[in-house]
C-alpha positions as CSV (number, residue, x, y, z in Angstrom):
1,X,-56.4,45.0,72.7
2,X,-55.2,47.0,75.7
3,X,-53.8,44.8,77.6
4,X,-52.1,42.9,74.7
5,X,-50.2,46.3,74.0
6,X,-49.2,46.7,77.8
7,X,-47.8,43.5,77.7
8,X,-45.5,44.1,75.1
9,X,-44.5,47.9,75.8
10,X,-43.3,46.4,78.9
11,X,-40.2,44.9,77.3
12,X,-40.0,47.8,75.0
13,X,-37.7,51.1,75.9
14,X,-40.9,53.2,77.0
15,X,-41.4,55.1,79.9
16,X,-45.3,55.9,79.1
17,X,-48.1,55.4,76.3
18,X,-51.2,56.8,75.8
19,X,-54.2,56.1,73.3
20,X,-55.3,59.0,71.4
21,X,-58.0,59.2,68.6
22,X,-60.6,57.5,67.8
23,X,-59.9,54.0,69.2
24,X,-59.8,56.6,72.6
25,X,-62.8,58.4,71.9
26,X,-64.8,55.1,70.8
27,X,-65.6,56.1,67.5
28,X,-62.7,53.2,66.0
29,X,-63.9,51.6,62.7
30,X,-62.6,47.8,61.1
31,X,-60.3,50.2,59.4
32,X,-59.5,52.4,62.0
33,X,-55.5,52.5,62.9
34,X,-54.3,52.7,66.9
35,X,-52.4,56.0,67.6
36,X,-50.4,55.7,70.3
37,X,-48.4,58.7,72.2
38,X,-45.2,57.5,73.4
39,X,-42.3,58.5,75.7
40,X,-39.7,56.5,75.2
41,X,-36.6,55.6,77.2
42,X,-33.4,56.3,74.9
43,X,-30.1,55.0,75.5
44,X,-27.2,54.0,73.5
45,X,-28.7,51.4,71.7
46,X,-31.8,53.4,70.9
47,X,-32.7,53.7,67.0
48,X,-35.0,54.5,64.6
49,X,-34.9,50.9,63.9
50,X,-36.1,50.4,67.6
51,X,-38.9,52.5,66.7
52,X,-39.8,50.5,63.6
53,X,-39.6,47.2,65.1
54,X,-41.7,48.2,68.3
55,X,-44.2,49.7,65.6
56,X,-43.9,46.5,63.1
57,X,-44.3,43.8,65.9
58,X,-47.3,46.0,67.7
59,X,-48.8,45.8,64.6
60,X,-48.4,42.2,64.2
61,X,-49.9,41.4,68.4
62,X,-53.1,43.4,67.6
63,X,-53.7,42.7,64.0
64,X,-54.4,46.4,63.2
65,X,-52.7,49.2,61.4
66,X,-50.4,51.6,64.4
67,X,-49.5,55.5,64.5
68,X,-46.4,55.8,66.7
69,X,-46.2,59.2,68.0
70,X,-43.5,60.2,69.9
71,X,-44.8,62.5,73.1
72,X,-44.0,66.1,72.2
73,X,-43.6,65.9,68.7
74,X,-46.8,66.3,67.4
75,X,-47.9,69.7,65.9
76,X,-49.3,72.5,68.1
77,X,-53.2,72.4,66.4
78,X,-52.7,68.5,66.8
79,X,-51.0,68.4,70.6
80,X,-54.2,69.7,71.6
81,X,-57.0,67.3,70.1
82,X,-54.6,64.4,71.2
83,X,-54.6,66.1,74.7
84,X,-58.2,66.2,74.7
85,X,-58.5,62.3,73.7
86,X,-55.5,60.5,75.0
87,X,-55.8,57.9,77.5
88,X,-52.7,56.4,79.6
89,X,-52.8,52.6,79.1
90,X,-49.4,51.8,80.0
91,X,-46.9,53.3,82.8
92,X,-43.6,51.9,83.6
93,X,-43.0,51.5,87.5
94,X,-40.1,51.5,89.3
């Protein structure tokens, strides 16, 4: 699953992404979505609608249900249990 999301995130406006929850601590069920923490790269073409359509067509490569968090917006109580689990599968280079 990894390295199918990788794959795609590299043609997508993100600078990082991490895996947080349980898919990152193990404990993922069948049901289970994939929360993923992102940075993204804005510019002046970037849009919620960019956001839905990396979301929609993520979904779509894995075949599983995916929480798009945006890095910094999460809620202080949350921030920390995601900091505690995430896992960076995806870096942009250069």
């Amino acid at each position: 699953m990894i390295p199918k999301i990788q794959k795609y995130l590299a043609s997508q406006p993100i600078e990082k992404a991490w895996l947080f929850g349980s898919c990152s601590r193990g404990e993922e069920t069948e049901k289970s979505d994939v929360d993923l923490l992102v940075r993204y790269i804005r510019n002046d073409n970037f849009s919620l609608m960019t956001i839905a359509g990396i979301m929609v067509k993520l979904e779509d490569i894995i075949k599983k249900p995916v929480d798009l968090v945006e890095d910094g917006r999460l809620l202080p109580f949350a921030q920390k249990s995601a900091n505690r689990d995430k896992i960076l599968i995806y870096e942009r280079k250069g």
